[in-house]
C-alpha positions as CSV (number, residue, x, y, z in Angstrom):
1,X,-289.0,-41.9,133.2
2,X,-287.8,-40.7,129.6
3,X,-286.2,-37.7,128.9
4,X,-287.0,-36.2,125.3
5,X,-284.6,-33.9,123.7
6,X,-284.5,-30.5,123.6
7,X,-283.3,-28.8,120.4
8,X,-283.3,-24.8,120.2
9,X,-283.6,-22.9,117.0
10,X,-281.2,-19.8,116.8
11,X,-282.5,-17.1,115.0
12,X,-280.2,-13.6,114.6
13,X,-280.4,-10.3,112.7
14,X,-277.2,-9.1,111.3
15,X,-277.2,-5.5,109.7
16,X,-273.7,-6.4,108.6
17,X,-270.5,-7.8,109.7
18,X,-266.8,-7.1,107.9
19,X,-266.1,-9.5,104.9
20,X,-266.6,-9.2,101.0
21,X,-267.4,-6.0,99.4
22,X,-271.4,-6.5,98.1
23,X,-270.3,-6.1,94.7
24,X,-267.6,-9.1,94.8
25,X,-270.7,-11.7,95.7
26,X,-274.5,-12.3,94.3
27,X,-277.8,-14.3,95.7
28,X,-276.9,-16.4,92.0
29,X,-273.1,-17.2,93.5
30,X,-273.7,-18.1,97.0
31,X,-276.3,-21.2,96.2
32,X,-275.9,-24.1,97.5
33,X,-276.9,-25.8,94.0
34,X,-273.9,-25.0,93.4
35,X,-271.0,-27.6,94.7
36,X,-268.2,-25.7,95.3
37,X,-270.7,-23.5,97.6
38,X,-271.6,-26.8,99.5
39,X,-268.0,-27.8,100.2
40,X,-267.0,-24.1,101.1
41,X,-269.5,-24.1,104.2
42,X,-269.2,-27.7,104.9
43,X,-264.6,-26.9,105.2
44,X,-265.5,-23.8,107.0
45,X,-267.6,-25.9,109.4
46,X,-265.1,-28.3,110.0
47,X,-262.2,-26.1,109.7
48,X,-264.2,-24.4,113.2
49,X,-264.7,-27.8,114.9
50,X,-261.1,-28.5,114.7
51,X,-260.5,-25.1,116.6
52,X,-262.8,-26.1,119.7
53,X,-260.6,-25.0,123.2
54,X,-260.5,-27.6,124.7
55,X,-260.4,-29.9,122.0
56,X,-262.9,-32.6,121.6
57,X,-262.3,-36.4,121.1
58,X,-265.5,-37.2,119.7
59,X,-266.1,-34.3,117.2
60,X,-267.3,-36.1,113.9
61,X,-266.4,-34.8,110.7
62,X,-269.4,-32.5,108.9
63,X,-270.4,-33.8,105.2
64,X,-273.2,-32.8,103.2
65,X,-276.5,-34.2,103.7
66,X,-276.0,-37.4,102.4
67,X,-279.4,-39.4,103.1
68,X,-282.7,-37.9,104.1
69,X,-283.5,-37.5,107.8
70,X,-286.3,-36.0,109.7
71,X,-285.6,-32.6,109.2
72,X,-288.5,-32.5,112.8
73,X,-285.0,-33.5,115.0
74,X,-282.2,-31.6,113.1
75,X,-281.3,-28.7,114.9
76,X,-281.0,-24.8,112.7
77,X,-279.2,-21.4,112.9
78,X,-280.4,-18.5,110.9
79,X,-279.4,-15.1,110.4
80,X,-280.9,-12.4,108.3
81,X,-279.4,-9.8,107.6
82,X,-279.4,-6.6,105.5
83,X,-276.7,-6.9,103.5
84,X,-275.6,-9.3,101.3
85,X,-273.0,-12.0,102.8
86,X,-270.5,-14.4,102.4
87,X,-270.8,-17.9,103.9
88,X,-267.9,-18.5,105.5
89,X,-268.6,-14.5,106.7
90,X,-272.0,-15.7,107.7
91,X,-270.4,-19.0,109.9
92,X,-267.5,-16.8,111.3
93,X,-270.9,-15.0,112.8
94,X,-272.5,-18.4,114.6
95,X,-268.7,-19.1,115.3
96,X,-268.0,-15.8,117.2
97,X,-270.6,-16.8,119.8
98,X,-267.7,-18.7,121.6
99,X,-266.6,-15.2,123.4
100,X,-269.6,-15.6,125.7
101,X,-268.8,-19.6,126.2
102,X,-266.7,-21.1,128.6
103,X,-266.3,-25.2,128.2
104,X,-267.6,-26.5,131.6
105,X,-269.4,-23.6,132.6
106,X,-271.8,-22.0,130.1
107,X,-272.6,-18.1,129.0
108,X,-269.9,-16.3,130.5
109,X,-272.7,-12.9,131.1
110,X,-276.2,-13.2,131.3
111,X,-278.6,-12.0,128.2
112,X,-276.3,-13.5,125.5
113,X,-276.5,-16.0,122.9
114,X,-274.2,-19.5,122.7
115,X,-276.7,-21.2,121.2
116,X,-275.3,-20.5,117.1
117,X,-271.8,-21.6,118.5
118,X,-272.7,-24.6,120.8
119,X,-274.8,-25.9,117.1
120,X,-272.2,-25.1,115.0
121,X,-269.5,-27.5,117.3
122,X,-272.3,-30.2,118.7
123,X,-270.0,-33.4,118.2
124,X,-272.7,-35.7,116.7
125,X,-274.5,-33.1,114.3
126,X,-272.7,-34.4,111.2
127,X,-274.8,-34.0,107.9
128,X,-275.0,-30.2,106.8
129,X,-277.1,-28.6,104.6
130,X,-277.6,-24.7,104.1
131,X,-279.6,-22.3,101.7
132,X,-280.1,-18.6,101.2
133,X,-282.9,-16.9,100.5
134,X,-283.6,-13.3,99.1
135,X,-286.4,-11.2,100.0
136,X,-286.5,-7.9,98.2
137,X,-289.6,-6.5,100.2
138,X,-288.2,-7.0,103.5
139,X,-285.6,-4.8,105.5
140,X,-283.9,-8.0,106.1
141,X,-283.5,-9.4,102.8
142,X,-280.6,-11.8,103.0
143,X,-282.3,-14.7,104.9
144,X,-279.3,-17.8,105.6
145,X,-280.0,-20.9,107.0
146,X,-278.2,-23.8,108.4
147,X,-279.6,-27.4,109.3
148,X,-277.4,-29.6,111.5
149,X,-278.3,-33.6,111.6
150,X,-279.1,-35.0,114.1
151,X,-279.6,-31.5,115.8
152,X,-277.7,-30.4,119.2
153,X,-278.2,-28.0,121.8
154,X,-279.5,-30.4,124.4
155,X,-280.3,-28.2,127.6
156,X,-278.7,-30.3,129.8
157,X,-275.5,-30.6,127.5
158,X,-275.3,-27.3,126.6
159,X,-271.8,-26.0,129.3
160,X,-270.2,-29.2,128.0
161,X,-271.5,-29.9,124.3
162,X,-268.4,-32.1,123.0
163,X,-266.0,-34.7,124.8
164,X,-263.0,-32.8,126.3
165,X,-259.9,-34.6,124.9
166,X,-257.6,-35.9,122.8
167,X,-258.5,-34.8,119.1
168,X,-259.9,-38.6,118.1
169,X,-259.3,-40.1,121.0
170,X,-263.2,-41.7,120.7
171,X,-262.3,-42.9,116.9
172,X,-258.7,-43.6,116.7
173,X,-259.1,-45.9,113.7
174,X,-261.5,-43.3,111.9
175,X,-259.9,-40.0,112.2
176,X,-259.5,-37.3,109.5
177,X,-257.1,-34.6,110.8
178,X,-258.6,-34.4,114.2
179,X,-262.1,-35.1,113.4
180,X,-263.9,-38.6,113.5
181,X,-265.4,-39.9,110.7
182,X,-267.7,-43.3,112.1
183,X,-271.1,-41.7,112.8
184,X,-274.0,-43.5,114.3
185,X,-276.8,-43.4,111.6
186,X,-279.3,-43.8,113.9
187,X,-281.0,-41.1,116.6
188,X,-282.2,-42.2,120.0
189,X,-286.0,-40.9,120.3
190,X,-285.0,-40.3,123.9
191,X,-281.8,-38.5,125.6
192,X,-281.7,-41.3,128.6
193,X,-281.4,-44.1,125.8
194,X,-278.3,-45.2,127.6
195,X,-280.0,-45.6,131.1
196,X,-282.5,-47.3,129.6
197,X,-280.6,-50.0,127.6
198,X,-278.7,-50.4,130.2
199,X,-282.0,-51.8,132.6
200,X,-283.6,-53.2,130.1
201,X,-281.1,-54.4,127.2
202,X,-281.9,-54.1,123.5
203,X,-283.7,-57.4,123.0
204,X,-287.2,-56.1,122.9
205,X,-288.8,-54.1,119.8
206,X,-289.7,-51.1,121.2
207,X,-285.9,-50.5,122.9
208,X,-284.4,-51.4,119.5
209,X,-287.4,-49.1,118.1
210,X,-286.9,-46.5,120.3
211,X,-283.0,-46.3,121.2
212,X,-281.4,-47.8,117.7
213,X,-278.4,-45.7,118.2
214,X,-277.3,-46.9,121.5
215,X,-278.3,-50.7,120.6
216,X,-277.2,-50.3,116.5
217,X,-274.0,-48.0,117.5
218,X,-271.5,-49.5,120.0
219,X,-268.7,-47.8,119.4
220,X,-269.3,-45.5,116.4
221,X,-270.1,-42.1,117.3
222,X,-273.5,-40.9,118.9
């Protein structure tokens, strides 16, 4: 019986939020073609994944996207909004999700949204990349977007995304500042990979086809 992945896009409309004054920031200085742009979200993201309550021991460390992946099993949080915004004002939004999550249990009240937040501190998603997009014509012109690989949000995963524990307590020998830094570059097409491998072993080509990060990836981070 496999199990395939679930992966939930998170889509939000913002009128605005505190941050910047519009006048401080342009469409022009918040792109991501620009590389002090890309390392501002990507130390915001991680600066958040330190945070997590409790903390994780298998949270990997976020870098740029670094190698192209199937953009089909990367996981996304957007928000359009009205007004122009900063990035790190724009993560702090996903971020503040966490005030309807409890670790272990879920949405704290029904009819509200975890899913930005649960994304945004998913311990595998590691490779980052974000873009904004301006739309003069629409109501909503400020259109940002955020692609997390390989994607989170599995249903079954979602009360208890990360590892409770010691910050690196997975990756003692591969740590940055609480954050692990050994990622499995391979994705399981299925979520019961381990089951699997564990019946059946990795010596065949479709389980080395079809689960190459639990037969590729024995102790790096998955």
């Amino acid at each position: 019986y496999f199990l395939l992945p679930s992966l939930t896009i998170r889509t939000s409309r913002l009128g605005g939020v505190p941050g910047k004054r519009k006048s401080d920031i342009s469409v022009s200085s918040l792109s991501t073609r620009h590389l002090s742009i890309q390392m501002e979200i990507v130390n915001t993201h991680n600066d958040m994944r330190r945070m997590v309550k409790p903390t994780a021991s298998n949270m990997l460390k976020m870098v740029s996207f670094v190698m192209l992946m199937d953009l089909a099993g990367c996981g996304e949080n957007i928000l359009m909004s009205s007004r122009i915004k900063s990035w790190p004002d724009v993560i702090q939004y996903f971020y503040e999700e966490l005030k309807y999550f409890k670790y272990g249990f879920g949405r704290t009240r029904a009819n509200v949204k975890i899913g930005h937040y649960t994304q945004l501190v998913w311990p595998t998603s590691h490779q980052l990349g974000c873009a904004l997009a301006y739309c003069p014509h629409k109501t909503l012109k400020y259109f940002y977007v955020c692609q997390y690989c390989p994607g989170g949000n599995y249903v079954k995963r979602m009360n208890t995304p990360y590892k409770k524990g010691e910050p690196c307590g997975d990756c003692p020998h591969h740590c940055d500042n609480g954050l692990c830094t050994n990622p499995c570059m391979h994705v399981n097409k299925y979520s019961n990979c381990d089951d699997l491998v564990g019946k059946h072993g990795c010596a065949t080509k479709d389980m080395m086809e079809s689960c190459p990060a639990t037969c590729k990836c024995p102790t790096e981070i998955r």
